[in-house]
C-alpha positions in Angstrom: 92.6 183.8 -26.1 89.2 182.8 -27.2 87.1 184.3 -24.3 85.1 186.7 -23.1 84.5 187.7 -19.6 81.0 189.8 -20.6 78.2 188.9 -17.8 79.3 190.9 -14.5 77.7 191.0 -11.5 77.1 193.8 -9.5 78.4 194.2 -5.7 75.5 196.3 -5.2 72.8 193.9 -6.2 74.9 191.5 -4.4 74.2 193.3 -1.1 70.8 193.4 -2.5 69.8 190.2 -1.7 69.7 190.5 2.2 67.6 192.9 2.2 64.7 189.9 0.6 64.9 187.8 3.9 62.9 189.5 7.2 59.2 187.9 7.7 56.8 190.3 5.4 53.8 191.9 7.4 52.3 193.2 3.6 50.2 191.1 1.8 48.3 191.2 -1.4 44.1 190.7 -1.3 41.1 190.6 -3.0 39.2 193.6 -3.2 35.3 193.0 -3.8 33.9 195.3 -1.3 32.5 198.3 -2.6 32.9 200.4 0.8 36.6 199.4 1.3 37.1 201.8 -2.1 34.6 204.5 -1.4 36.0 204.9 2.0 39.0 205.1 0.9 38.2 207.6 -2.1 36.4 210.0 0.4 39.1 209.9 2.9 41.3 211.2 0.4 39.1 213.7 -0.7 39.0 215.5 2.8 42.9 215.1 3.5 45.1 218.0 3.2 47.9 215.0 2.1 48.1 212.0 0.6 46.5 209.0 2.9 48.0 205.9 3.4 46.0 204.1 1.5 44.6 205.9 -1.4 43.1 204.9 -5.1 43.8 207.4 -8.1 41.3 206.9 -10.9 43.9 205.9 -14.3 41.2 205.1 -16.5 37.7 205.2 -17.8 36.3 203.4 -19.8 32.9 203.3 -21.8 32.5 199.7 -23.2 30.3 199.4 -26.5 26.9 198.8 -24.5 27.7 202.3 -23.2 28.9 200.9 -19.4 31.1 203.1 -17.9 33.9 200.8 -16.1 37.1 202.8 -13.8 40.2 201.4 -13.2 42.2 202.6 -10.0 45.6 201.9 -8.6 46.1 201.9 -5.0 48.6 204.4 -3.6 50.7 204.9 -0.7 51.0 207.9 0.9 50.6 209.2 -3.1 52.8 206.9 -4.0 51.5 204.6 -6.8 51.7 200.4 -5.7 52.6 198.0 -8.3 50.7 195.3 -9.3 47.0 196.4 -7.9 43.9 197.0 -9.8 40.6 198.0 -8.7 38.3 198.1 -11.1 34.3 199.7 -10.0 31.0 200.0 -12.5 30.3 203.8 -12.5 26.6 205.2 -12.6 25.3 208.3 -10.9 28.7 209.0 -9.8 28.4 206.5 -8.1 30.8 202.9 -7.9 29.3 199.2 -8.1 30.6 195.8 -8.6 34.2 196.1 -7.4 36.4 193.7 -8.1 40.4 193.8 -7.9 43.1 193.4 -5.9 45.1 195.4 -3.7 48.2 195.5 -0.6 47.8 196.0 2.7 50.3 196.1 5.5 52.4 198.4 3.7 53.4 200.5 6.8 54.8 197.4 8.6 57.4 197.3 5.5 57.7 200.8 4.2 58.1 203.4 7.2 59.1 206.6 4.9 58.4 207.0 1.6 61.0 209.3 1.4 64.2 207.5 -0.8 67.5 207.8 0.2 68.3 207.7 -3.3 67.5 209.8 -6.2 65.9 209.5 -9.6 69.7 210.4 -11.7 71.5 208.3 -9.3 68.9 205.1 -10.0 69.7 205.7 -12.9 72.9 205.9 -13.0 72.7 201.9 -10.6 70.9 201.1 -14.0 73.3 202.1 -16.7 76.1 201.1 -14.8 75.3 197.3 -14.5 73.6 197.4 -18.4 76.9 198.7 -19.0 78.6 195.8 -17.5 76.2 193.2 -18.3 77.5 194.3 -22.0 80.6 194.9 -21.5 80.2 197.8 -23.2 84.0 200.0 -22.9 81.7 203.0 -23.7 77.6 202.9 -22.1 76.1 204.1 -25.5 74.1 207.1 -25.3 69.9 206.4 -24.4 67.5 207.5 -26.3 65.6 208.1 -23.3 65.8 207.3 -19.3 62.6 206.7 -16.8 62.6 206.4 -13.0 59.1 206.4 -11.3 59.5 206.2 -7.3 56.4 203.4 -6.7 56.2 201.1 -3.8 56.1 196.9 -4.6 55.5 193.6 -2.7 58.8 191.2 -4.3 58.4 187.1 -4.2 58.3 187.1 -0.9 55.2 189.7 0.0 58.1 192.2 1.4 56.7 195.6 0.4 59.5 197.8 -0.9 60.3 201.4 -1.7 61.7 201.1 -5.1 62.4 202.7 -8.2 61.3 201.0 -11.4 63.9 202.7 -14.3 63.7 201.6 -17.8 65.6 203.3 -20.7 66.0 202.9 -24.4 69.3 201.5 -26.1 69.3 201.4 -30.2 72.7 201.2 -31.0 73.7 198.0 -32.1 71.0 195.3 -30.6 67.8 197.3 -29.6 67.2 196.7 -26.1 65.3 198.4 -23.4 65.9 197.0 -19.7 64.0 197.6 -17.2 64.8 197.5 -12.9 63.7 198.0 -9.7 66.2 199.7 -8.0 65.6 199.9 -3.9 65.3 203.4 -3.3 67.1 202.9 0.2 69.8 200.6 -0.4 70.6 201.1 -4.2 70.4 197.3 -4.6 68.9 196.0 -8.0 65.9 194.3 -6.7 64.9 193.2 -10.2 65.8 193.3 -13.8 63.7 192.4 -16.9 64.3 193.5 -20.7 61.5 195.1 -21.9 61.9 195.7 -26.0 58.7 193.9 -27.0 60.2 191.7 -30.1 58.0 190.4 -32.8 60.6 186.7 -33.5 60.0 185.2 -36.7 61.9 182.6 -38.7 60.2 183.6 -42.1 56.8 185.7 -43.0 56.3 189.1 -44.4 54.0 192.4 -45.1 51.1 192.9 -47.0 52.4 193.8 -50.9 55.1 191.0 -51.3 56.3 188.3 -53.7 54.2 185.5 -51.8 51.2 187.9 -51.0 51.5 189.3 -54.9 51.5 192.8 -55.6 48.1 195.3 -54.8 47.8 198.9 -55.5 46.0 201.3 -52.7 43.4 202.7 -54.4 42.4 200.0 -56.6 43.0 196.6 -55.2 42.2 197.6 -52.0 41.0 201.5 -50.8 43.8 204.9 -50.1 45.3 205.8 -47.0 45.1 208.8 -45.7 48.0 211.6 -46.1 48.1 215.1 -45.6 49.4 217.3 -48.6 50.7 219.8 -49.3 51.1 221.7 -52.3 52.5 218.9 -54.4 54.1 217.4 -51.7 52.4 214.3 -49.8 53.4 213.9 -46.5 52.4 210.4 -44.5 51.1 212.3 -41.2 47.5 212.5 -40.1 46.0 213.3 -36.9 46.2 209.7 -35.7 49.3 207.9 -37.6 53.0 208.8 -39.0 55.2 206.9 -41.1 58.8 207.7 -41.2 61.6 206.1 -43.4 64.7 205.3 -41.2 66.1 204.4 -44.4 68.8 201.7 -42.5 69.2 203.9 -39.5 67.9 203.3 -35.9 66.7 206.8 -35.3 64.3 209.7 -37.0 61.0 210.9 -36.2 60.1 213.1 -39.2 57.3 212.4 -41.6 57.5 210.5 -45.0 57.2 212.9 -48.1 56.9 212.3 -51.0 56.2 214.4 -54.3 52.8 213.9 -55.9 51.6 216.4 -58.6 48.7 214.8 -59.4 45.2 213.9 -58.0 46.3 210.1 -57.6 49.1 210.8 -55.4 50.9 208.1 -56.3 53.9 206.3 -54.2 55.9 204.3 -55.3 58.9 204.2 -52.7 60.5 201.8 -52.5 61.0 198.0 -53.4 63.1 195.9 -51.4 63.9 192.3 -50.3 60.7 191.0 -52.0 58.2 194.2 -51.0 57.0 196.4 -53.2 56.3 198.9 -50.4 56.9 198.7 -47.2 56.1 202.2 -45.9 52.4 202.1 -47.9 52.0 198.9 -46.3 52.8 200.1 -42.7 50.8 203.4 -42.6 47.7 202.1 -44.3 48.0 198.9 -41.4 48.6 202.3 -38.8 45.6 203.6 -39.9 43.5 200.1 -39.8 44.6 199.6 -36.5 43.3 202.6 -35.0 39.8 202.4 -36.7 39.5 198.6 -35.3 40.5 199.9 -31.6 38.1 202.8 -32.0 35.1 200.8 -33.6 35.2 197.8 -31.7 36.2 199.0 -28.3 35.7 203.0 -28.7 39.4 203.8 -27.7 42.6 205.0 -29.3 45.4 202.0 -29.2 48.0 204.8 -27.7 47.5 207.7 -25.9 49.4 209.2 -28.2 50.1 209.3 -31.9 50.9 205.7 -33.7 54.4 206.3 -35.3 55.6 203.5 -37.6 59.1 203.6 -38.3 60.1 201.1 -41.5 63.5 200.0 -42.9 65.0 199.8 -39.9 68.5 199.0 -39.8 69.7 196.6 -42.5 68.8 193.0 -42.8 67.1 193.2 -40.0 64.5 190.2 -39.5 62.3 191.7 -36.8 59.9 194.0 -35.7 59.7 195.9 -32.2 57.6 198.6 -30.4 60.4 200.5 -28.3 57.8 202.4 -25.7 57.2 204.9 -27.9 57.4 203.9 -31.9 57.0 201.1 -34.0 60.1 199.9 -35.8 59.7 197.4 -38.5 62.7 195.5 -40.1 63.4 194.9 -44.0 63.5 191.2 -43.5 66.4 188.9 -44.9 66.7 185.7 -45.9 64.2 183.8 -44.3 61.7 186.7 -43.9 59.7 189.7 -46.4 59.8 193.2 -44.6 57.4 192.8 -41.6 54.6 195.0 -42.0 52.2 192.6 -42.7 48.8 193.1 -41.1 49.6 190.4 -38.4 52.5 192.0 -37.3 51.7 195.7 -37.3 48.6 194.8 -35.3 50.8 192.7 -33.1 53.5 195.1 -32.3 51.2 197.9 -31.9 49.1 195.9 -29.2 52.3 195.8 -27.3 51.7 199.3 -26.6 48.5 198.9 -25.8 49.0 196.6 -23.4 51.8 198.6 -21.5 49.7 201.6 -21.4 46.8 199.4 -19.3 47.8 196.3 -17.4 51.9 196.9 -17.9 51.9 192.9 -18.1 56.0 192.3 -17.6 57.5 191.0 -20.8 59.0 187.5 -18.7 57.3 184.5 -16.2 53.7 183.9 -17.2 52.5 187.7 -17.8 55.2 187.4 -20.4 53.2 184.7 -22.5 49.9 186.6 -22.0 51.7 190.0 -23.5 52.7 187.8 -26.4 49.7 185.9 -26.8 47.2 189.4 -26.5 49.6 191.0 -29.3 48.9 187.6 -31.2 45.3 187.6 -30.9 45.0 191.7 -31.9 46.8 190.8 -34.9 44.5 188.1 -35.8 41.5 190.1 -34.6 43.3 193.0 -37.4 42.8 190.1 -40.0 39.0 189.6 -39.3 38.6 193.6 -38.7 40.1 193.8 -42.5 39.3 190.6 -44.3 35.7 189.0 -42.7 38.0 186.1 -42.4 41.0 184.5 -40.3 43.5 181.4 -41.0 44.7 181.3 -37.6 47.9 181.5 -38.6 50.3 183.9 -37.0 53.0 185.9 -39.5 51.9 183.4 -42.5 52.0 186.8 -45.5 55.7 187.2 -44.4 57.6 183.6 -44.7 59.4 183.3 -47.6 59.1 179.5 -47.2 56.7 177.5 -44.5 53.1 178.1 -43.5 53.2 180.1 -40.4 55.6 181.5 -37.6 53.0 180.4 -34.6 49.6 178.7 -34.9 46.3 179.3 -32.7 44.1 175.9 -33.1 47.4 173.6 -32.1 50.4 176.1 -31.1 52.9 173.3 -30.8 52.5 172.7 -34.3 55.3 175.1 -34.9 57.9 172.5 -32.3 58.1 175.2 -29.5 54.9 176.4 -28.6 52.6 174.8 -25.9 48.7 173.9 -25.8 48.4 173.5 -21.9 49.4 175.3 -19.0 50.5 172.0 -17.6 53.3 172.2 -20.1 54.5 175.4 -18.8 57.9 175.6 -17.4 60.3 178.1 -16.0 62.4 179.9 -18.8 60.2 179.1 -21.2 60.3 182.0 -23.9 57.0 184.5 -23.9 56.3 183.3 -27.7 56.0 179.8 -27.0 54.3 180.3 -23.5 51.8 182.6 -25.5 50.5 179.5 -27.0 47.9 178.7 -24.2 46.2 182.3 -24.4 46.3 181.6 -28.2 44.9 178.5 -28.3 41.7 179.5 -25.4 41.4 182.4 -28.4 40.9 180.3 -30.6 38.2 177.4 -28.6 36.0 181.2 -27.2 36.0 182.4 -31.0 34.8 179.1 -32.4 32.2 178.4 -29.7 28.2 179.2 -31.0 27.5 182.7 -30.4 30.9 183.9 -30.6 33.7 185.3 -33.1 37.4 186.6 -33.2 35.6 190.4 -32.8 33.7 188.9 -29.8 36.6 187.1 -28.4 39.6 190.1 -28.7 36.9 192.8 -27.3 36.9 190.0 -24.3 40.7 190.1 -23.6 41.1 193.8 -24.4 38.6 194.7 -22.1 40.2 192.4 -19.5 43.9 194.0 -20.5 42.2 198.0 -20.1 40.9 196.9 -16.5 41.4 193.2 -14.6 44.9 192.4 -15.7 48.0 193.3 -13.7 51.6 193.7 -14.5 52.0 190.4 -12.6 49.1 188.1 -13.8 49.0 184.2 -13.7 47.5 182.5 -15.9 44.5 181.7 -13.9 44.2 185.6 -12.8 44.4 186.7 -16.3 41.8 184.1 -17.7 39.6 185.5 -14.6 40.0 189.4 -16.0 38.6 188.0 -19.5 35.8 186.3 -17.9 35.0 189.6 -16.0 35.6 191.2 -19.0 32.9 189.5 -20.9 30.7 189.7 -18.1 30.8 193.6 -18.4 30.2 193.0 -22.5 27.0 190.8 -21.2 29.1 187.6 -23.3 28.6 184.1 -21.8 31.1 183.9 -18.9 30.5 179.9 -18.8 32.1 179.7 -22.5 35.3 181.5 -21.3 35.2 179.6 -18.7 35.4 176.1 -20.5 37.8 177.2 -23.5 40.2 177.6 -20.8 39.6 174.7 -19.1 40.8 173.1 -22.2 44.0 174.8 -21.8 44.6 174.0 -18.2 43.8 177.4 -16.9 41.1 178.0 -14.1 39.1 181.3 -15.4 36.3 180.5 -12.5 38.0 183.5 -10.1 38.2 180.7 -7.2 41.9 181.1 -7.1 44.0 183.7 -5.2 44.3 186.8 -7.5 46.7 187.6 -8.3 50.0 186.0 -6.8 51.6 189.1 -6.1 55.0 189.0 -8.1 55.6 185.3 -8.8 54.3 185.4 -12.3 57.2 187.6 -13.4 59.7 185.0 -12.2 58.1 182.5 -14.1 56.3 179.7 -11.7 53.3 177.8 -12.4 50.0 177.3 -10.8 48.9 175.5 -13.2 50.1 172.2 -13.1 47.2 169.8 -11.6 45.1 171.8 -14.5 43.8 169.1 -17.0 45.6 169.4 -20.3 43.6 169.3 -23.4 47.0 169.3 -25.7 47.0 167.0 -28.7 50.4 167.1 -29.2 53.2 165.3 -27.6 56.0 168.2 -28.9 58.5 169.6 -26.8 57.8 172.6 -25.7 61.2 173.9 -24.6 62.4 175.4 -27.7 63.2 172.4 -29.8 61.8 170.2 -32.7 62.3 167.1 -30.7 59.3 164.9 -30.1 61.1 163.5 -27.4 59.0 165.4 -24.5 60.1 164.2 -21.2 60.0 166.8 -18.7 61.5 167.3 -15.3 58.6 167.6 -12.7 60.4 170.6 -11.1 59.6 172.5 -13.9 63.0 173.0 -15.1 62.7 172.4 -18.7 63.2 169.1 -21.1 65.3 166.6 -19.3 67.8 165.0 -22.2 69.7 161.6 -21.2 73.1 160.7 -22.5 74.0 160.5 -26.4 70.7 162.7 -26.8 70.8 165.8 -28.9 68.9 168.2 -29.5 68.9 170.4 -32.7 67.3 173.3 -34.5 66.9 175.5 -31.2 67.0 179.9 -31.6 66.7 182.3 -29.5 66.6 186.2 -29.2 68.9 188.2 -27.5 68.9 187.7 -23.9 66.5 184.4 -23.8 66.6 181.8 -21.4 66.2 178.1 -22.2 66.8 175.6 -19.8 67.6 171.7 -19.7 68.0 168.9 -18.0 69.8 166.0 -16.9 70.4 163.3 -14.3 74.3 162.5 -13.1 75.3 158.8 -13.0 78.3 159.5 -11.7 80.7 159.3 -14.9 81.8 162.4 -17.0 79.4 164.3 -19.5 80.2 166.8 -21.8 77.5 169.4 -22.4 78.2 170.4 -25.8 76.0 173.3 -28.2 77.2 173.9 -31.9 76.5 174.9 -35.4 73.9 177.8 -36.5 74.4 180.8 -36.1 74.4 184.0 -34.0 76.0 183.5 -30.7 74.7 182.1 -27.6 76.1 180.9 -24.4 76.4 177.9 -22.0 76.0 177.7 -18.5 75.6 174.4 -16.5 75.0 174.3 -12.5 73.8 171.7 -10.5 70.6 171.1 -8.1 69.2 174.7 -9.1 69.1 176.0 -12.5 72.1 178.4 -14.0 72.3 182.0 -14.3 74.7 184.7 -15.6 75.6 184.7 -11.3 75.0 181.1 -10.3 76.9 178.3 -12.5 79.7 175.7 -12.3 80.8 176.3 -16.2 80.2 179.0 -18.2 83.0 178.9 -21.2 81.6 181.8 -23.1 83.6 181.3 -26.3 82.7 183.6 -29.5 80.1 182.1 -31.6 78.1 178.6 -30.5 80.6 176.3 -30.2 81.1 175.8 -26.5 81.4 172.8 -23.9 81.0 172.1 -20.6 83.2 168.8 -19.3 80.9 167.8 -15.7 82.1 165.2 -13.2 78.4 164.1 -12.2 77.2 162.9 -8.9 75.2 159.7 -9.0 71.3 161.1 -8.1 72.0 164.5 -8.4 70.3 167.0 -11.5 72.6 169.0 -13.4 70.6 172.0 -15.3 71.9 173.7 -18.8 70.5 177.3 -19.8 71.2 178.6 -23.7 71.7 182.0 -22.7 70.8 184.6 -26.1 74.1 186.6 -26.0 72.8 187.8 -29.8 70.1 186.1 -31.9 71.1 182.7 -32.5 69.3 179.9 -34.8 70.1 176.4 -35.9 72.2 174.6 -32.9 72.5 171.9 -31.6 72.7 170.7 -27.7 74.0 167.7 -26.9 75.2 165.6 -24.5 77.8 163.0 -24.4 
């Protein structure tokens, strides 16, 4: 029997869902009031205990003019609240210029912030439905487990005590999920995955057969390495490089013997690289000196590790929350530690050690689009120079994985907000943060160092792990208001991209970004290109107003779609009250179909699901005349080259 019953859903997050339903007294609002934080800072001060409403300084920072800039996070009763940002000039010890946003109301929602449940057993809510979500027999062994007691506002503006858990999984496909887990009830409020992927169809590092081979040291200048007698060992006070050699896991330091002044490594060729682990500490090491000189801060709070030959044809990249792990490439791609992707991967964890954007919905596309724009940013910081492409030293055939002038060059990507859509994968979302990149670093007076020292400044303090569109695009222009940059050109390159960046709109929308919605669909669209956008080389672009992906018609296909594991992309398509057969085949990897109709599918919600092994699976509907039936590719594994269609 040809099945497989592998998507399970919890009773417990079943129950969850009525606890999303009573009127919410908490709402989120704009903070620009310089008294409502210094009250609330000196009432603080004076308590014996935490107040209700609180602010706990997370970071300073001194931007290149020498402005100092502090970002808080409101608490609650010392509890930190997720999704607020208060960000205040500081002079004299004193705070200016506030600007951010923040809850109140809390207590109307929240009466104790004492949790019913604790940190091993929110775990344990966690593992258990990963576990089933799986199907694993056995839950593999984390690397490592998280659970930070924090208090939210969900879709609805209901504040919540919750616990948000995330752990690491490297045993067979990398993953690291993330929930919030009500700390009353148990219930899985929310689930995201959190592994920040670098997807690529074919590119590779710096020191391959389409880049031609260099030598450190006379092409181009050392890297640094610490030594040892004769032994050379790639660990310096700011980056380590460590040979997994196929494996998932190791933290220990390269060595290597080197007798002689030159110090010479030569390990080790592979798949079309000449070497990899050079490649990805002397990038490390770039990295650091581009955050330091352009924005005078570390990229981590904590030492850059760069983990290469990870596993065994493995055609990815990935920073895991705590190292980077960079792939040998296959058939389509060189070993990715080209200067694009080390730059991007790193930036991940840049950005989840300051806004904590959420890897899905909108904020999704702005955490792939930042990590994009560092790594071209890396390209200028090394070179003088860009091509705006995106990967284009690791594809063993093609020009580029994404592009920044046009992004739907590549057949996925989108140039507008207007063309955003729910499901929409975070690399081809990414395309409008890409492309307003692109129009600020072109404009007179500006340049891809102007333009990335914009967005990093608004990722370090305006951004939060919920932002829109439009409240992101605000943070930049704040952000080059503070670096005394023209806030009218930010302001029209996003325009052009069908995102406000005037501030006029509400900031931010609490959670809605991470569930994927749109405010930007009035925007005016400045897109040349009449592409899909939903994950497909079709030109044929018709798209369902509701925002539920391309809407196909009978004896359409559509061919050449991939996707990672655990993606999302939807379709569409209108019943006439006859039989279709929603059919995906060919490629490979696997991938699943689900169909449901008036709403869009899920692993919970669907009126066929065949889950077969492999991509070829069908769905046989009996369609009401007037009535939208809705298809989601669901990324069991990576899966590239099929084909939907319907007949």
């Amino acid at each position: 029997m040809n099945t497989k019953q592998r998507h399970v859903n919890l009773l417990v997050a079943a129950m969850g869902l009525g606890f999303l339903l009573p009127v919410s007294a908490a709402e989120m609002v704009r903070v620009e009031n310089t008294d409502t934080l210094n009250q609330a800072l000196a009432v603080q001060t004076m308590s014996l205990s935490p107040a209700e409403t609180g602010f706990e300084a997370m970071k300073t920072v001194t931007l290149p003019n020498g402005k100092k800039k502090v970002r808080y996070q409101q608490t609650y009763h010392g509890l930190p609240v997720f999704n607020t940002s208060v960000v205040a000039t500081k002079s004299n010890n004193r705070n200016s210029d506030v600007f951010g946003v923040m809850a109140k109301g809390i207590a109307a929602d929240v009466s104790t912030v004492r949790p019913a449940l604790s940190r091993q057993e929110a775990i344990q809510v966690a593992l258990n439905d990963y576990q089933l979500k799986q199907n694993f027999f056995s839950m593999p062994r984390p690397d490592w487990e998280t659970a930070k007691l924090m208090v939210r506002l969900d879709e609805n503006g209901q504040a919540q005590l919750v616990y948000m858990v995330d752990f690491l999984v490297t045993s067979d496909e990398p993953a690291r999920p993330f929930y919030f887990i009500d700390a009353e009830s148990g219930a899985i409020v929310k689930q995201w995955e959190g592994l920040n992927h670098h997807e690529a169809k074919g590119s590779g590092p710096g020191g391959n057969e389409r880049t031609g081979r260099y030598v450190y040291g006379e092409d181009k200048e050392s890297f640094a390495i610490t030594k040892q007698g004769s032994t050379c060992i790639m660990d310096t006070s700011e980056v380590k490089s460590v040979n997994l050699n196929g494996g998932t896991s190791g933290t220990d330091a390269f060595r290597y013997n080197c007798s002689d002044s030159r110090n010479y490594n030569d390990y080790k060729q592979i798949n079309g690289a000449y070497s990899p682990i050079n490649d990805a500490h002397f990038y490390g090491q770039k990295i650091v000196e581009m955050y330091k000189d352009w924005l005078n801060t570390a990229p981590l709070s904590f030492k850059l590790v760069m983990r290469v030959h990870y596993k065994h044809n493995f055609e990815n990249a990935s920073w895991d929350g705590r190292e980077m792990n960079f792939g040998d490439g296959g058939n389509t791609l060189y070993p990715l530690v080209d200067l694009n992707v080390s730059a991007h991967e790193v930036s991940h964890g840049f950005t989840e050690q300051n806004s904590g954007l959420i890897y899905s919905g909108q904020s999704g596309g702005i955490n792939e689009a930042y990590s994009d724009i560092a790594g071209e940013a890396m390209e200028y910081y090394i070179r003088h120079k860009v091509d705006w492409y995106i990967g284009s030293d690791i594809m063993k055939s093609g020009k580029a994985m994404r592009y920044f002038d046009q992004p739907s060059r590549d057949g996925y990507s989108i140039d507008n907000a207007s063309e955003y859509y729910t499901g929409i994968n975070v690399h081809h979302s990414s395309g409008v943060f890409n492309r307003a990149y692109y129009l600020i670093s072109n404009t007179a007076g500006w340049n891809p160092k102007k333009g990335f020292q914009a967005f990093a400044v608004a990722n370090q303090l305006y951004w939060t792990s919920g932002a829109t569109f439009d409240s992101a695009a605000c943070g930049v222009t704040k952000a080059a208001k503070d670096l005394n940059y023209s806030t009218s050109d930010i302001v029209a390159a996003f325009k052009k991209v069908g995102v406000d960046a005037s501030c006029g709109s509400v900031y931010p929308e609490t959670d809605s970004a991470s569930s994927g919605s749109s405010d930007s669909s009035s925007s005016s669209s400045d897109s040349s290109s009449g592409s899909s956008s939903s994950g497909s080389s079709s030109d044929d672009s018709s798209d369902d107003s509701s925002g539920q992906g391309q809407m196909l018609t009978k004896g359409q296909s559509v061919s050449d779609l991939f996707g990672p594991f655990s993606s999302m992309l939807y379709y569409g398509f209108k019943g006439d009250g006859s039989t279709t057969t929603v059919k995906i085949s060919g490629g490979t990897g696997d991938a699943d179909l689900y169909v449901n109709v008036d709403k869009t599918p899920s692993p919970q919600s669907f009126i066929c699901r065949p889950q077969n092994y492999g991509n070829e699976e069908s769905c046989k509907v009996e369609t009401e005349a007037g009535k939208t039936y809705y298809i989601m590719i669901f990324g069991y594994r990576y899966y590239s080259g099929l084909t939907l269609s319907l007949e």
